[in-house]
C-alpha positions in Angstrom: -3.2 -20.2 6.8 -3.0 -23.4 8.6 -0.2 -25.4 8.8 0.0 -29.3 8.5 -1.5 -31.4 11.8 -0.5 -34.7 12.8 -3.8 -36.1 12.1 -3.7 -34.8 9.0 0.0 -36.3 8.5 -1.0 -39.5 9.5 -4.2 -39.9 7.5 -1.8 -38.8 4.6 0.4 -42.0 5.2 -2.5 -44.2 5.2 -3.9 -42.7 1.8 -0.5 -42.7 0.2 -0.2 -46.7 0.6 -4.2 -46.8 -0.4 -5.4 -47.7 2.5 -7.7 -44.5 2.8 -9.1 -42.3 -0.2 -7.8 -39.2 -0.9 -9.8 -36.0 -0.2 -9.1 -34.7 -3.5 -7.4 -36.0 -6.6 -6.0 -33.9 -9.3 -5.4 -36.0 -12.7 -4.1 -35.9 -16.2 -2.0 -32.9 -15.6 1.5 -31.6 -16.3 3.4 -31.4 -13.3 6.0 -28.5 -13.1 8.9 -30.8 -11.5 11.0 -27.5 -10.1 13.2 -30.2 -8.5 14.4 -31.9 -11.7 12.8 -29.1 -14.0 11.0 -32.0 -15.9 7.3 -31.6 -17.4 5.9 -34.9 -16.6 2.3 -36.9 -16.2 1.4 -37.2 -12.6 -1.7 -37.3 -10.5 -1.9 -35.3 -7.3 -3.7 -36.7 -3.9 -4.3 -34.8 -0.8 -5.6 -35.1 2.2 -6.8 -32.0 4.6 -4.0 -29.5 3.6 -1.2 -31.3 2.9 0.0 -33.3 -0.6 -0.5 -37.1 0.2 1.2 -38.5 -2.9 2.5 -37.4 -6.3 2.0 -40.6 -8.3 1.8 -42.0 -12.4 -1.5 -41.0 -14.2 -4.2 -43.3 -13.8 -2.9 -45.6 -11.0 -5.7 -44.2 -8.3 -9.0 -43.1 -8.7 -10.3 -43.5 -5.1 -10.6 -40.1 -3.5 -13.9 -38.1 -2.5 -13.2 -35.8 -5.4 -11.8 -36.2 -8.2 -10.9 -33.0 -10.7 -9.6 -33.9 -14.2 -7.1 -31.4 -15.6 -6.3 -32.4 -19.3 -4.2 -29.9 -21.0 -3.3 -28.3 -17.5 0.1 -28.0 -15.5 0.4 -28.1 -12.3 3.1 -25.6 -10.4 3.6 -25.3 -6.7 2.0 -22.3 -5.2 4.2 -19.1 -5.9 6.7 -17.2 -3.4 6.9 -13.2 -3.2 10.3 -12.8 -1.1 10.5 -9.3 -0.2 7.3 -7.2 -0.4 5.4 -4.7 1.3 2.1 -4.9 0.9 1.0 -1.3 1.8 1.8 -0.4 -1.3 -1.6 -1.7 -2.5 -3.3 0.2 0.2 -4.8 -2.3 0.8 -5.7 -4.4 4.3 -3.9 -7.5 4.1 -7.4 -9.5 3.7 -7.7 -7.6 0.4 -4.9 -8.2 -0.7 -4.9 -11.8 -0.5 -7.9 -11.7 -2.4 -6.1 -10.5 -5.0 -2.8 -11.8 -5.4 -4.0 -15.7 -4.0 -6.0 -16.5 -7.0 -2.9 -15.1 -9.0 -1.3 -17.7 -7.6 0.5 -16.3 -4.8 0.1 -18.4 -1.8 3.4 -16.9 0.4 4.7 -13.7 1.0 7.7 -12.2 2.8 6.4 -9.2 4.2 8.4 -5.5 5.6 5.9 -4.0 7.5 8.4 -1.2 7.6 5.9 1.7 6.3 3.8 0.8 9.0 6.4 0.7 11.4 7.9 4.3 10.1 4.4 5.7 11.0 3.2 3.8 14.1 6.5 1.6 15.1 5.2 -1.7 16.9 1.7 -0.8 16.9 1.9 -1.0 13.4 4.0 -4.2 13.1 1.0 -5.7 15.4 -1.4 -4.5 13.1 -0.2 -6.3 10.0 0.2 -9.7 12.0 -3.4 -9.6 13.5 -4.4 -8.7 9.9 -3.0 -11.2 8.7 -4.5 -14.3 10.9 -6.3 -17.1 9.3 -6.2 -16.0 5.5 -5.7 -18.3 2.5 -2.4 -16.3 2.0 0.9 -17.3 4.3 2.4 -13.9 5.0 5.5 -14.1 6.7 6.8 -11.4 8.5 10.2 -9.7 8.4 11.2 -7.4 11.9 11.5 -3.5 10.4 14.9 -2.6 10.8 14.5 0.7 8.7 12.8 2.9 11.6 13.9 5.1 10.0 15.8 4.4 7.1 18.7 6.6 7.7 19.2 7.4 11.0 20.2 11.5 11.4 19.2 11.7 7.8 15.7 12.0 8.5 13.0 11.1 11.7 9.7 9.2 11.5 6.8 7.9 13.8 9.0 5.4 15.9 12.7 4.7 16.5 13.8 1.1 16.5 17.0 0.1 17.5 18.7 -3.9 19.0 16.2 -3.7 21.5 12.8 -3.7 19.5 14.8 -6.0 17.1 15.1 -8.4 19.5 11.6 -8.6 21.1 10.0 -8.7 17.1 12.4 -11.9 16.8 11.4 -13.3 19.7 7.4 -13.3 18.0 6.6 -16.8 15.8 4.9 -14.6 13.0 8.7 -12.9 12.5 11.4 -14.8 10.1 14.3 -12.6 9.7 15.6 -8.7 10.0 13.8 -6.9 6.9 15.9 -5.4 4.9 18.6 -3.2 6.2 19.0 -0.1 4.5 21.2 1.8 6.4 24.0 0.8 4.5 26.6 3.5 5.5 25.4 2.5 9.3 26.4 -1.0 8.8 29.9 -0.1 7.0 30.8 2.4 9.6 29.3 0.1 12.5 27.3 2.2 14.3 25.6 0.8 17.3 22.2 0.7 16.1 23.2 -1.1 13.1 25.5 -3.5 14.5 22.8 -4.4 17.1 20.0 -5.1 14.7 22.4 -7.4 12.7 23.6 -8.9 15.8 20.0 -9.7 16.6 19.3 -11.5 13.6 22.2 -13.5 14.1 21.7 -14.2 17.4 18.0 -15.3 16.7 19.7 -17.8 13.9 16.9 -15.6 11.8 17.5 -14.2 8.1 18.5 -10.7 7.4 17.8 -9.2 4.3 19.5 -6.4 2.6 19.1 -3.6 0.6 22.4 -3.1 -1.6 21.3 -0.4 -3.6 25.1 0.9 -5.4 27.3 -1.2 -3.4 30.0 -2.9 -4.7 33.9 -4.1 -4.5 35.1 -3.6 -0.9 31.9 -2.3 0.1 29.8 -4.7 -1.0 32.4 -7.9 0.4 32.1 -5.8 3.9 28.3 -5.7 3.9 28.2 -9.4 3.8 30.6 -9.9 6.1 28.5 -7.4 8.8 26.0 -10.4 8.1 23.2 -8.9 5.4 22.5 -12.4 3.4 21.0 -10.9 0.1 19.7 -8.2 -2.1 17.2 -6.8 -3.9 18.5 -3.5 -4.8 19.6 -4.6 -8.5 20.9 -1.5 -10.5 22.1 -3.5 -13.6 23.3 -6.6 -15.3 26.7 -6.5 -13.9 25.5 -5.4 -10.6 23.3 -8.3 -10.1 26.3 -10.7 -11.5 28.9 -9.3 -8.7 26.5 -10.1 -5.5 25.2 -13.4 -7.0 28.6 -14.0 -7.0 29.2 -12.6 -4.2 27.6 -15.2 -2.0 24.3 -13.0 -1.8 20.7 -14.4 -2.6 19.4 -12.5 -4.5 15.8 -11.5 -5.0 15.1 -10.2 -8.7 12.5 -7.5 -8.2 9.7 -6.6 -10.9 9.0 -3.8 -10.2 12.1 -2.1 -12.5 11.2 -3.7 -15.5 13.8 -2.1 -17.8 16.6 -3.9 -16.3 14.6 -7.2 -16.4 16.3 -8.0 -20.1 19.7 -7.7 -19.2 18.6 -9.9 -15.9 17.6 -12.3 -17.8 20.6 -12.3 -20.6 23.3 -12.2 -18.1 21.1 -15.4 -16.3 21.3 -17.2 -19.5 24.7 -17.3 -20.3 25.5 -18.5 -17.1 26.6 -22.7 -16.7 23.5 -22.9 -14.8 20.6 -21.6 -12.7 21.7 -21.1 -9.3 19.3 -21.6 -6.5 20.7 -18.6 -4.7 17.8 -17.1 -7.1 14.5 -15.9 -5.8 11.9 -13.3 -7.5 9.9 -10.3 -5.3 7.6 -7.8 -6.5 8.5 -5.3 -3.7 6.3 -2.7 -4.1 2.6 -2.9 -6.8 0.5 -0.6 -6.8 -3.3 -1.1 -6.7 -3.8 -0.1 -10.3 -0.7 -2.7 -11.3 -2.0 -5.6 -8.8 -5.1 -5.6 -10.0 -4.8 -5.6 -14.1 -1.5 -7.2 -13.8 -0.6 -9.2 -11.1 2.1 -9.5 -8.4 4.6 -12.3 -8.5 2.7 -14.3 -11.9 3.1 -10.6 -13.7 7.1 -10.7 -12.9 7.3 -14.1 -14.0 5.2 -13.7 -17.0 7.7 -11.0 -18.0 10.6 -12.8 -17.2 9.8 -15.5 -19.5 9.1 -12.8 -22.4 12.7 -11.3 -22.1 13.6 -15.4 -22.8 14.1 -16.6 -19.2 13.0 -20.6 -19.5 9.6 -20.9 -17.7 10.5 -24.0 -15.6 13.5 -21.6 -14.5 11.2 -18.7 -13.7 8.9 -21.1 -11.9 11.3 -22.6 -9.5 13.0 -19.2 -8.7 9.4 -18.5 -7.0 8.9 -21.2 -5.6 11.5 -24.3 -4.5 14.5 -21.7 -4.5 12.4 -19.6 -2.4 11.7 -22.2 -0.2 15.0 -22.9 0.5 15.6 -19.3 1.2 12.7 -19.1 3.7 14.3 -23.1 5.4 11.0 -23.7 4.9 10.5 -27.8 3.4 6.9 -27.7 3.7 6.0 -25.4 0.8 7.9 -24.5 -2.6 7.2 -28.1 -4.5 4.6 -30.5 -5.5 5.9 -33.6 -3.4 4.5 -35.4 -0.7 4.8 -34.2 2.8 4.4 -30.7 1.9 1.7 -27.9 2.0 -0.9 -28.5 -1.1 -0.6 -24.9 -2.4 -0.8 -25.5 -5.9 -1.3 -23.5 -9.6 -3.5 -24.7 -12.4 -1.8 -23.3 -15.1 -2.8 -23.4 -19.1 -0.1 -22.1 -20.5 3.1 -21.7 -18.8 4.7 -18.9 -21.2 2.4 -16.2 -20.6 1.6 -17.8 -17.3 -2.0 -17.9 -17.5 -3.6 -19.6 -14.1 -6.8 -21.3 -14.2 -7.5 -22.1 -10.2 -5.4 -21.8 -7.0 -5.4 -24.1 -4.1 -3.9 -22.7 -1.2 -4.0 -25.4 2.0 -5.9 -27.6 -0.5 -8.6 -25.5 -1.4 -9.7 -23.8 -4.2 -9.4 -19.3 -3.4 -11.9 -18.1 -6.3 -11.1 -15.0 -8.1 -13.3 -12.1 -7.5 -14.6 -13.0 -3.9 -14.1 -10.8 -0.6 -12.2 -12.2 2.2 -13.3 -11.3 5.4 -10.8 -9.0 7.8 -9.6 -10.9 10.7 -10.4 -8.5 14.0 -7.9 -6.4 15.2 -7.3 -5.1 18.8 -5.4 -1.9 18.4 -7.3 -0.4 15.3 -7.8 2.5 17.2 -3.6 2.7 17.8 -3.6 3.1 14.5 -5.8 5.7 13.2 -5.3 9.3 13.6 -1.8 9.8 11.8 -2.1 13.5 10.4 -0.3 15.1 13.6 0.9 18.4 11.2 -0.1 21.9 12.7 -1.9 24.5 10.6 0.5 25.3 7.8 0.5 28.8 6.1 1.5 30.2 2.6 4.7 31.0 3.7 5.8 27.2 4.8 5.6 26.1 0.8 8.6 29.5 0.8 12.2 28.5 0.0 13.8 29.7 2.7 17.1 31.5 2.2 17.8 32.4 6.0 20.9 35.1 7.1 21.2 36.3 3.5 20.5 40.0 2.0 18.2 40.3 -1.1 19.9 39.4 -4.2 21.3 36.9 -6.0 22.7 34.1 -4.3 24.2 30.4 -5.1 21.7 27.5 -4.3 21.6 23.9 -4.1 18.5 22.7 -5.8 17.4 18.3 -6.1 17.9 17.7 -9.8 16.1 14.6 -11.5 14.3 11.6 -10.1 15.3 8.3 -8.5 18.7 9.2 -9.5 19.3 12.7 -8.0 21.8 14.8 -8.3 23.0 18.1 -7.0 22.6 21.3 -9.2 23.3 24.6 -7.9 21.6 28.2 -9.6 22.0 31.7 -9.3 18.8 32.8 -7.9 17.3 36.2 -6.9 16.3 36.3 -3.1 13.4 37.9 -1.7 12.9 39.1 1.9 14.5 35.6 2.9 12.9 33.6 0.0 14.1 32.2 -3.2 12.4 33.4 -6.7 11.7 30.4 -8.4 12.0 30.7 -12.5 10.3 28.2 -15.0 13.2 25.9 -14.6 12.4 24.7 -10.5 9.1 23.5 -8.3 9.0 23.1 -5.1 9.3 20.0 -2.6 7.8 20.3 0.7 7.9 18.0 3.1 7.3 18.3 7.2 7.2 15.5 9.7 3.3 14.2 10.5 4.0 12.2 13.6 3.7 14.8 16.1 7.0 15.8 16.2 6.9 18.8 18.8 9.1 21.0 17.0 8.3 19.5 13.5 9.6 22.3 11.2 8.1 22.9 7.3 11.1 22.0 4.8 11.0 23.8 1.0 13.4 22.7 -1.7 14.1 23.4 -5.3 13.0 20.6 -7.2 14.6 20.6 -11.0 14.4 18.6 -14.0 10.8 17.9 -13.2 9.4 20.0 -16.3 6.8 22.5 -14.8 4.1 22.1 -12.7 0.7 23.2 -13.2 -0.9 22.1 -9.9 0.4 20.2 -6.8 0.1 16.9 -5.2 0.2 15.9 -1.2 0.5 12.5 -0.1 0.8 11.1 3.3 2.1 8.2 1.6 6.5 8.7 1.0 9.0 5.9 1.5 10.3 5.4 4.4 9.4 7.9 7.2 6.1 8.8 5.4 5.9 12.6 6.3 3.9 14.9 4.8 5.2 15.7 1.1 3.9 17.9 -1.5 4.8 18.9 -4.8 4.0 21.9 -6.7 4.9 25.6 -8.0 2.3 27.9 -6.7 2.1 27.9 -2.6 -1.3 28.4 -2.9 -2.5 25.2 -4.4 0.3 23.2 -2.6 -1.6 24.6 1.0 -4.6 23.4 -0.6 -3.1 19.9 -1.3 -1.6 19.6 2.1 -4.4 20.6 3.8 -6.9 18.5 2.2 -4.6 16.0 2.6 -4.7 16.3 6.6 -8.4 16.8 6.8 -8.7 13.4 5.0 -6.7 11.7 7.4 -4.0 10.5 5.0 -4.0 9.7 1.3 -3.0 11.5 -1.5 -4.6 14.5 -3.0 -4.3 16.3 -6.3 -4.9 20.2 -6.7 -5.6 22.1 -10.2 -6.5 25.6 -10.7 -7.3 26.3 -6.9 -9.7 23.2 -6.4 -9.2 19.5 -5.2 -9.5 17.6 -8.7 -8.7 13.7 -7.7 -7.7 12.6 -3.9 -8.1 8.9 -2.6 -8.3 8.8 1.3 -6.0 6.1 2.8 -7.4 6.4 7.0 -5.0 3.4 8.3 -1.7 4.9 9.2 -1.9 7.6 5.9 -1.5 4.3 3.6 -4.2 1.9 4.1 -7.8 2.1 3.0 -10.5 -0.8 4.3 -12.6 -0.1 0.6 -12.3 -3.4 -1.8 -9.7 -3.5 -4.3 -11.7 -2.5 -7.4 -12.7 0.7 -5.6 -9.2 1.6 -4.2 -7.8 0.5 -8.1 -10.5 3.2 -9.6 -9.6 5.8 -7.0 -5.8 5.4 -7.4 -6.2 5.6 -11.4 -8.2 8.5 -10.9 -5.5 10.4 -8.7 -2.7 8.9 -11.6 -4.8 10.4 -14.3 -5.6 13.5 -12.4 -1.5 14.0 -11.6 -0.9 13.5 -15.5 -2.9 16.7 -16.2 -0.2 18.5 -14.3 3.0 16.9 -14.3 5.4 16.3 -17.4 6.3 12.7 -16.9 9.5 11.4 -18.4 9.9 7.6 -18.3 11.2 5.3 -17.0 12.5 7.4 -13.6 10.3 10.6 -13.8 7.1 8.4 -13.4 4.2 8.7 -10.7 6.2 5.9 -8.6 8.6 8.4 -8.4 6.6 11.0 -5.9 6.4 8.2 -3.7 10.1 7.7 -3.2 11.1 11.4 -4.0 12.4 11.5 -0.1 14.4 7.8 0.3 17.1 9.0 2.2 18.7 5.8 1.9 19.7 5.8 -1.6 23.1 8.1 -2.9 22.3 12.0 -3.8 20.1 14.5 -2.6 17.0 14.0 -1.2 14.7 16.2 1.1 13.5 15.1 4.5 12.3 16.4 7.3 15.3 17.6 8.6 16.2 19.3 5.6 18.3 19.0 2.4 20.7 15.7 2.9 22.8 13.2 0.9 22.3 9.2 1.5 25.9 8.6 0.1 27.8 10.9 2.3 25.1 11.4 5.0 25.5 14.9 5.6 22.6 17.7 5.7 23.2 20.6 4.0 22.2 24.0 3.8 20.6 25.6 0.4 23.2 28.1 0.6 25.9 26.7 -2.1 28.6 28.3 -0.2 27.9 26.9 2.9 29.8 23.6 3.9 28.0 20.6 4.6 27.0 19.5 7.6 28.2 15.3 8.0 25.6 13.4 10.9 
């Protein structure tokens, strides 16, 4: 996306005072004023890219074109301020052709599941992507590689070095979210050098907050981290606003949106430390949906005022982003603008990004990239066997022994059963599946991890995806070995994806070639596949809403977060960061 020339500014002056015509007019519209939070008459001029003049209705009519908008309102082009866009699995072409004409004309992008797979070659990637679309994706410098250092190991390792150099790159506004939270409380080196670097760059750095609070949370500011998406509830997101935090209310945990939006209301008044991000959609959700208008059209159903919601996405964001060029309808700045027909359920009519109209519904073409071929080729797994998807119960007689086992979803929790063991292996009853999960990044001595999964119902097939925040190894669910081989297997002979076994066959897969998360199809075909493979993994999962949900698989291993998770090192805990062994009577081991 181009940014504003001094040609362009100076042919703007002259067409303010009417000594030139404007390019293109826009009349008899409602203006969204996010600066005064008025709904006022005003006519919009513009020249090249820019906004040349916001002025009373009816007071010019000279410009090349002239587009009447009766009954519309006119917003400024909308803000997404923390999202990563392989989510959609989609290039970042594609998915500016579906989130600009949503009206979405800037993104903050984490290109940290890139980075977990392919470290800088993959930040490089989403920045040459990215080159000379309608969309303005700013980039945020991974500082999650991986998310829990000790906890778990990835594709790359990035530590104040590769912080630095990414800040040092023009594409690059800030440290993405830091999510090694115990790192940064404790100080370790790597932590306090990526902070550092942020400071020292006079960049942003974003944080990811998830559970902190009181001391905690007061000593996570003061490391540096400047705001938070990580909301858990209403009086979560009420302590770091008032903590000093900016906070970034996500959509994509929509239950929590209601309190949000109560809590906002009785406050005096609407701060501007306030932005909105989607975080992550998913292709089926972007498409039908929407990314930043769908959290803002929700927003204002739970009774947020629509001005309110508007300005939180865009001038607040600005501000955020110490960007004065984009976030308002005033001359001087960037003309991304919304055509709007009704602003409480947010329905857009056209887009302008630049100052030109992005249609719905037509391809934009991929910039090239140089290191495509750095890229591909991410399934680095050997041949796996029956006997990986075993739990292992290593230096113990047959019997029955104590085990720790990964109850529930997004909120774990330890449980421990008396289980029978088997020449080394646990006997699994009704009540546990089994996670797998093995580094794919060509680790060279890479071992299989098997886990007892609980409170997941039972499973009557398996699913392997390539696709697992952060690190992105190899995970697969399931009960029977056999089908989860299958899964994993097909998995790596498709190069990445995710891939859904039933009854000893494939039944749904979609193939994701770019880094195990990326697929180059268009977004209707990557939206069919993806509800396929939903659909298909409904047929043998029992879901149970809103944290045992399909989103779920792809976070199952989040080390980050408090409670058990399994990576590729093994069973550990992100709130005390220790590994432990599935032995109960074993004592932890703390990294």
């Amino acid at each position: 996306m181009t940014e504003i020339t001094a040609q362009s500014r100076a042919r703007a002056v002259k067409a303010a005072q009417g000594l030139e015509p404007f390019d293109l007019l826009l009349t008899n519209a409602t203006l969204v004023d996010v600066a005064t939070a008025e709904l006022r008459a005003a006519d919009v001029g513009i020249i090249d890219n820019m906004i040349a003049s916001v002025h009373p209705q009816g007071t010019r009519q000279d410009a090349k074109e002239v587009v009447d908008l009766t009954g519309r309102f006119l917003a400024p082009g909308l803000i997404d301020m923390h999202v990563h866009f392989e989510s959609s699995h989609m290039t970042p072409a594609n998915y500016a052709s579906v989130i600009v004409p949503q009206g979405t004309t800037t993104i903050m992008c984490d290109p940290h599941e890139l980075a977990n797979v392919f470290g800088m070659d993959g930040v490089r990637y989403g920045i040459e992507a990215s080159k000379g679309l309608p969309l303005r994706i700013l980039f945020t410098a991974p500082s999650s590689i991986p998310s829990t250092e000790g906890l778990e190991t990835s594709g790359a390792y990035f530590s104040g070095k590769e912080m630095e150099e990414m800040l040092s790159w023009p594409e690059v506004v800030g440290v993405a979210e830091v999510m090694d939270m115990k790192g940064v409380l404790a100080g370790s080196k790597r932590m306090t050098e990526i902070v550092a670097a942020g400071i020292k760059a006079n960049k942003l750095v974003e944080g990811h907050a998830r559970g902190l609070k009181g001391p905690e949370l007061q000593a996570y500011l003061a490391a540096g981290v400047t705001s938070d998406h990580e909301l858990t509830s209403a009086e979560d997101f009420l302590e770091k606003l008032r903590s000093g935090l900016s906070i970034e209310i996500r959509g994509s945990h929509d239950y929590l949106l209601p309190d949000i939006v109560k809590a906002l209301n009785e406050l005096p008044f609407a701060s501007s430390q306030i932005s909105i991000c989607t975080d992550d959609v998913f292709p089926d959700d972007l498409v039908s949906k929407g990314g930043i208008c769908d959290v803002l059209r929700r927003l204002i159903q739970y009774g947020l005022d629509p001005v309110t919601a508007i300005r939180f996405a865009t001038l607040n964001a600005s501000y955020r982003l110490r960007r004065t060029d984009i976030g308002l309808i005033s001359a001087g700045r960037i003309a991304d603008i919304v055509v709007l027909s009704d602003l409480q359920t947010m329905k857009i009519n056209t887009v302008y990004a630049s100052g030109k109209i992005v249609p719905k519904g037509v391809k934009i073409a991929s910039p090239p990239v140089s290191n495509m071929e750095a890229i591909s080729h991410s399934m680095k797994v050997r041949p796996l066997t029956l006997e990986d998807f075993e739990v292992r119960v290593p230096n113990v007689a047959d019997g029955i022994h104590r085990l720790r086992a990964i109850h529930g979803a997004r909120f774990t929790e330890w449980h421990e059963a008396d289980l029978e063991v088997k020449n080394g292996f646990a006997v699994l009853p009704d009540a546990y599946n089994r996670l797998f999960i093995m580094n794919r990044h060509g680790k060279p001595d890479a071992q299989p991890q098997c886990a007892l999964l609980g409170d997941w119902g039972t499973m009557t097939g398996a699913l392997a995806t390539s696709y697992s925040h952060d690190s992105h190894n190899l995970v697969v669910l399931g009960k029977d070995p056999k089908e989860m081989l299958l899964a994993a297997n097909s998995l790596i002979e498709m190069g990445g994806g995710v891939c859904v076994v039933k009854n000893g066959r494939v039944i749904a897969s979609i193939a994701l070639p770019i880094a195990g998360m990326i697929s180059e199809e268009d977004p209707e075909i990557i939206r069919q596949n993806y509800n396929t493979v939903k659909a298909a993994t409904d047929t043998i999962m029992e879901w149970k809403p809103p944290y045992r949900v399909f989103k779920a698989i792809e976070g199952i291993s989040l080390a980050c977060n408090a409670g058990p998770h399994l990576t590729d090192l093994g069973l550990t805990d992100g709130g005390t960061k220790e590994i432990l062994p599935i032995l109960a009577s074993q004592p932890a081991i703390p990294v």
